[in-house]
DRENZAFI-812337 format. One record per residue: residue in three letters; x, y, z of N, C-alpha, C in turn; residue number from 1. Coordinates in nm, 4 decimals. Atoms other than C-alpha are relative to their C-alpha. Example, Ala and Ser with C-alpha at 12.3 -4.5 7.8 and 13.67 -1.06 7.14 Angstrom:
<sites>
   aa       n_x       n_y       n_z      ca_x      ca_y      ca_z       c_x       c_y       c_z    i
  Ala    0.0890   -0.1190    0.0000    1.2300   -0.4500    0.7800    0.0900    0.1200    0.0000    1
  Ser   -0.0820   -0.1190   -0.0060    1.3670   -0.1060    0.7140   -0.0770    0.1090    0.0730    2
</sites>
This chain:
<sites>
   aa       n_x       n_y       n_z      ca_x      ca_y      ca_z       c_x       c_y       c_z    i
  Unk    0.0230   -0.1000   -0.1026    0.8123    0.5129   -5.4411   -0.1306   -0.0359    0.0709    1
  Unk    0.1107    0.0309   -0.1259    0.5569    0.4401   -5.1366   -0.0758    0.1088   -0.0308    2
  Unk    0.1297   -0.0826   -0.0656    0.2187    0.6208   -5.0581    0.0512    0.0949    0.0480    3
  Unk   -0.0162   -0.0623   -0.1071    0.3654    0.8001   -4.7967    0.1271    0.0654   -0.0211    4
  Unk   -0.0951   -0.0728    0.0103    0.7064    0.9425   -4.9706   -0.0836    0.0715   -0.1009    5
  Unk    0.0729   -0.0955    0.0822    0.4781    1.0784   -5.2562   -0.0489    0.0950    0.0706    6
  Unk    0.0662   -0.1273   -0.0240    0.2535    1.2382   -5.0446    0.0757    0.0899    0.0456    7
  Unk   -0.0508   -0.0887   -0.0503    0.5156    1.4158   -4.8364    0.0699    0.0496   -0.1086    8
  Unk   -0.0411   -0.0150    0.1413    0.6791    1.4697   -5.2174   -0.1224    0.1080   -0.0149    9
  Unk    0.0950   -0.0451    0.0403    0.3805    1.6198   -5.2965   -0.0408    0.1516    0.0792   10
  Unk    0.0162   -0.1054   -0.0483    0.3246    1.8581   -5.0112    0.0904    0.0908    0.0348   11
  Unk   -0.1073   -0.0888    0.0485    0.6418    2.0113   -5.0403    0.0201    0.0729   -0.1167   12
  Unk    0.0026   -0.0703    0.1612    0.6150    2.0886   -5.4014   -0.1481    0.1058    0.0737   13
  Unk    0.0628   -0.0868    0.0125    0.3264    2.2618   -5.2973   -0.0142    0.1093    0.1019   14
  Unk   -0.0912   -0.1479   -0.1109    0.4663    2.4960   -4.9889    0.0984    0.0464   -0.1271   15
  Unk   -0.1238   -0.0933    0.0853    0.7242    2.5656   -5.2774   -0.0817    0.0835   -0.0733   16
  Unk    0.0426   -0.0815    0.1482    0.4711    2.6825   -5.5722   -0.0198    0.1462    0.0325   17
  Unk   -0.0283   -0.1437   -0.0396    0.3867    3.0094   -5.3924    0.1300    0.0748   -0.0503   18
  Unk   -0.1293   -0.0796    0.0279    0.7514    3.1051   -5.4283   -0.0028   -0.0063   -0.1110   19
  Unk   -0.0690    0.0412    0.1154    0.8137    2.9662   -5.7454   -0.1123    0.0984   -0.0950   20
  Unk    0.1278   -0.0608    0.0491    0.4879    3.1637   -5.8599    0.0248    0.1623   -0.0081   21
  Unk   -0.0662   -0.1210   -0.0106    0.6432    3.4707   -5.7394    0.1737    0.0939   -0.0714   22
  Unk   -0.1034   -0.0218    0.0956    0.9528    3.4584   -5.9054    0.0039    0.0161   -0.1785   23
  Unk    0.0462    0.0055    0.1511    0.8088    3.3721   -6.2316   -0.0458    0.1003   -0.0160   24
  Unk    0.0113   -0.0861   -0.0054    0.6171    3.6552   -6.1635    0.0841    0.1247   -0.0274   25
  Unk   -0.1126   -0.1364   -0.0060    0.9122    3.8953   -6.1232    0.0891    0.0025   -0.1637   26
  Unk   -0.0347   -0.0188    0.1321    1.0636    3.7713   -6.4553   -0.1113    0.0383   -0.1192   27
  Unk    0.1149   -0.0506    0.0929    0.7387    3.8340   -6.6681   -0.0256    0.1400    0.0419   28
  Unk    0.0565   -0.1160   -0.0290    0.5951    4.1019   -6.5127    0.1701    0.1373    0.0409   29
  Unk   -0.1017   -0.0764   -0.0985    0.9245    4.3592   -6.4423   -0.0774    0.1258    0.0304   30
  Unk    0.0572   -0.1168   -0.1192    0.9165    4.6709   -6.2132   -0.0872    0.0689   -0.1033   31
  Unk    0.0528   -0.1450    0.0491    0.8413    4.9335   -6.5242   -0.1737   -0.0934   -0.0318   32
  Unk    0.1049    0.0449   -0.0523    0.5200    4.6669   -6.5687   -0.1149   -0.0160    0.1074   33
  Unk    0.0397   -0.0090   -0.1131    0.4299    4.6821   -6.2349   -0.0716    0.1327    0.0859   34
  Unk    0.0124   -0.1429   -0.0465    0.3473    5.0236   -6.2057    0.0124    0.0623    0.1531   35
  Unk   -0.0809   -0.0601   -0.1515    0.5737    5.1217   -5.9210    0.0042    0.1640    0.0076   36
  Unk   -0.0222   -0.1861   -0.0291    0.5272    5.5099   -5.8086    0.1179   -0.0183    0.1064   37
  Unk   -0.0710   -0.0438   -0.1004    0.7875    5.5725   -5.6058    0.0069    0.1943    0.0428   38
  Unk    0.0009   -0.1171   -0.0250    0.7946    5.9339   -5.4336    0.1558    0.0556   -0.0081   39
  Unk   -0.1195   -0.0620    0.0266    1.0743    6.1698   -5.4955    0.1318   -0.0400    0.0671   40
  Unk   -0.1234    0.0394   -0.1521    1.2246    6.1209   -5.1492    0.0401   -0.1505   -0.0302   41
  Unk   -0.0054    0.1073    0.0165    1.2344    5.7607   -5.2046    0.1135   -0.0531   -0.1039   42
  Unk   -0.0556    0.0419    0.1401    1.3834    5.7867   -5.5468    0.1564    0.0630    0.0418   43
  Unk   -0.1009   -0.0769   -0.0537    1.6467    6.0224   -5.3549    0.0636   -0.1135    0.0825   44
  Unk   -0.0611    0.0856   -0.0717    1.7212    5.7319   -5.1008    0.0409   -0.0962   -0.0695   45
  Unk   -0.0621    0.1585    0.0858    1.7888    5.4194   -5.3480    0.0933    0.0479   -0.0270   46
  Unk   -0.0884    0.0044    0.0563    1.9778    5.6241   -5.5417    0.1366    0.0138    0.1024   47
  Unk   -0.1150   -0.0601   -0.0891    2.2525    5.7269   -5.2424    0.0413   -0.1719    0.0011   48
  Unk   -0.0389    0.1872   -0.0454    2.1921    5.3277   -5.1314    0.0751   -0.0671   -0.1131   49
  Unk   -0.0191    0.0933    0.1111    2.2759    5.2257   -5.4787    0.1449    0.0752    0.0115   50
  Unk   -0.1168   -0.0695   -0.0311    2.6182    5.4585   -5.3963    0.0719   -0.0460    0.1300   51
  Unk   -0.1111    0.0663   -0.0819    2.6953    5.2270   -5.1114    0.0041    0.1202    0.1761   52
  Unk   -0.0096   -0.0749   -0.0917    2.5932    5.5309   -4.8424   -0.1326   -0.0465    0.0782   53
  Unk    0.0454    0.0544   -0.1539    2.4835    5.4206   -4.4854   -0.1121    0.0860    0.0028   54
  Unk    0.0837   -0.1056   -0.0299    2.1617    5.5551   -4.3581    0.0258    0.0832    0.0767   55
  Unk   -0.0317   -0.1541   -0.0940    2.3034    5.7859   -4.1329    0.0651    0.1119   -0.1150   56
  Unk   -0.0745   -0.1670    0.0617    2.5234    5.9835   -4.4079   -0.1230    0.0219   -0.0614   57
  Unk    0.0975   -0.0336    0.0710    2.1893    5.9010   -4.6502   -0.0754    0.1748    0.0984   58
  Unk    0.0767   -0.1013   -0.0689    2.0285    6.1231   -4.3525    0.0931    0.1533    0.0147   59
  Unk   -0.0965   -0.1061    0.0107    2.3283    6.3867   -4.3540   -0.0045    0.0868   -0.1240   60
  Unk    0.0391   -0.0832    0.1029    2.2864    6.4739   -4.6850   -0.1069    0.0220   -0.0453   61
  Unk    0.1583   -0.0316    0.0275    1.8973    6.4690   -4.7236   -0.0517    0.1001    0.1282   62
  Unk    0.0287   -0.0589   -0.1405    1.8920    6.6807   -4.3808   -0.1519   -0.0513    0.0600   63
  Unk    0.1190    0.0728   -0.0681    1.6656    6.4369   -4.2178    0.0753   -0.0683    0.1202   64
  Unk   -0.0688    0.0971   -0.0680    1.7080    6.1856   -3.9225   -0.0183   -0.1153   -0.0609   65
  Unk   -0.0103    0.1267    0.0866    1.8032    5.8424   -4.0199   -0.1192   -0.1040    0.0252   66
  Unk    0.1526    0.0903    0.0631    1.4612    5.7221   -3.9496   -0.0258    0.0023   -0.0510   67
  Unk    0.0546   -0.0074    0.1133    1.3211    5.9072   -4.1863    0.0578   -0.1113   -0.1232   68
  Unk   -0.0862    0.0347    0.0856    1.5579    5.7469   -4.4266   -0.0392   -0.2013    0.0427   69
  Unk    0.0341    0.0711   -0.0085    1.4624    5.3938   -4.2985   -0.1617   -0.0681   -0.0299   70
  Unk    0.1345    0.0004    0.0827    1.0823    5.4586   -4.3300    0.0009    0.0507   -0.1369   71
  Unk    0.0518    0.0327    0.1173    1.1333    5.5423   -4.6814    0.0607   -0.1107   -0.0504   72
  Unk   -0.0329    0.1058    0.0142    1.3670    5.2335   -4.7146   -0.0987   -0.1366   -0.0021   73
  Unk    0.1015    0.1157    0.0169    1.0855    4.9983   -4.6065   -0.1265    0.0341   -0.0748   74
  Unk    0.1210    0.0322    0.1259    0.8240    5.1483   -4.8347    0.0683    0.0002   -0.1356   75
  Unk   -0.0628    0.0462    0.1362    1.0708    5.0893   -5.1186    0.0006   -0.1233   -0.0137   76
  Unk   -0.0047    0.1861    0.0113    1.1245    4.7401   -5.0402   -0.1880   -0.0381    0.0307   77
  Unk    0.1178    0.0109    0.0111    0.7273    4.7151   -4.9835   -0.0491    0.0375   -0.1148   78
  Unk    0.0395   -0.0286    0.1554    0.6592    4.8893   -5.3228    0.0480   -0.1159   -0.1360   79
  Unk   -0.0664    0.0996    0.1004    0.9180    4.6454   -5.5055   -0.0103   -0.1668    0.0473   80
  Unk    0.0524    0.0905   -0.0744    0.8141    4.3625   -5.2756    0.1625   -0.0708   -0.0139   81
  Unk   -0.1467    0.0355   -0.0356    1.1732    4.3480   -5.1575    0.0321   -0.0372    0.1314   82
  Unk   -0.0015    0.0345   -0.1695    1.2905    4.2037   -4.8086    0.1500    0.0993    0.0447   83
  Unk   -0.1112   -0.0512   -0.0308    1.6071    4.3985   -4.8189    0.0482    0.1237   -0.0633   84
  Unk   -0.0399   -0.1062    0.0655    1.7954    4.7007   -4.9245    0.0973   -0.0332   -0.1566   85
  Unk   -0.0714    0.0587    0.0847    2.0632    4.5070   -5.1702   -0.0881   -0.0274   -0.1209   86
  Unk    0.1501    0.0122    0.0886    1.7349    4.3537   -5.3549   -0.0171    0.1037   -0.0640   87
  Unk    0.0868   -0.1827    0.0512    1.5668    4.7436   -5.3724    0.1259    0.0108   -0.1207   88
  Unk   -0.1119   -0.0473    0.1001    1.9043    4.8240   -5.5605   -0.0092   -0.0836   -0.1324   89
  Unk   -0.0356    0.0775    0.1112    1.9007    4.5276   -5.7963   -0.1162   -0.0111   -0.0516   90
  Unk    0.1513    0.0124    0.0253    1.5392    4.5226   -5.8478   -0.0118    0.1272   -0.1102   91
  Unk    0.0126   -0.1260    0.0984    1.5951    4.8904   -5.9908    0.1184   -0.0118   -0.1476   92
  Unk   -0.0891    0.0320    0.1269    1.9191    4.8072   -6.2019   -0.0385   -0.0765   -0.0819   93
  Unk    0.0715    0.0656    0.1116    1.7284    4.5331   -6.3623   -0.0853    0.1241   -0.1145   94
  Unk    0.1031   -0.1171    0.1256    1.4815    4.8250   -6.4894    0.0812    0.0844   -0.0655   95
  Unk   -0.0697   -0.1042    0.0078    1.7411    5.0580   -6.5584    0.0594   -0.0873   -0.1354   96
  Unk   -0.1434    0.0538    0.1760    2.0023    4.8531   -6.7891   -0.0237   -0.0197   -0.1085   97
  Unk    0.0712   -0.0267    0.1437    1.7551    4.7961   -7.0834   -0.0103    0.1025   -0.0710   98
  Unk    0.0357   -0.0980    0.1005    1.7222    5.1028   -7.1436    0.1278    0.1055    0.0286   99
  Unk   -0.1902   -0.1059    0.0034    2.1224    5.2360   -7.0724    0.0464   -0.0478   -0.1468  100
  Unk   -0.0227    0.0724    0.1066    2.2678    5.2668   -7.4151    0.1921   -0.0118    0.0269  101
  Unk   -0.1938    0.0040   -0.0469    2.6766    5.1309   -7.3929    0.0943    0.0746   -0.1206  102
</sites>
């Protein structure tokens, strides 16, 4: 291997470690570690999302508008350092299933 495929070898591995730093992260450290508060309302919106309901009905049955329901969506995925709603859901079932007994 050349000078010049290492180094670009090299500076790719290290644009990756960030990520790879963060993931490792997420398996060591999980959410109930992390000391995630979530607010009531919040805990009210995953769970509907985790039921597969749109933010507009979410907002139908929380009698809000479906902004509201979007601003607490993005401080869920900001609390769980999630980019998406699917994530938020699986991020919480991870915490959850340890301690469901079958």
């Amino acid at each position: 291997m050349s000078n010049e495929s290492l180094s670009i070898s090299l500076t790719r591995i290290q644009i990756l470690i960030p990520s790879i730093q963060d993931i490792i992260n997420g398996l060591i450290n999980p959410i109930s570690d992390r000391n995630v508060k979530l607010i009531p309302r919040e805990v009210e919106c995953l769970k509907w999302a985790s039921e597969g309901k749109s933010g507009w009905e979410m907002s139908k049955i929380l009698n809000c508008i479906e902004r509201t329901i979007s601003f607490h969506m993005s401080n869920i995925g900001t609390k769980l350092n999630s980019n998406n709603r699917t994530k938020s859901i699986a991020i919480l079932l991870g915490y959850l299933l340890p301690s469901l007994e079958y």
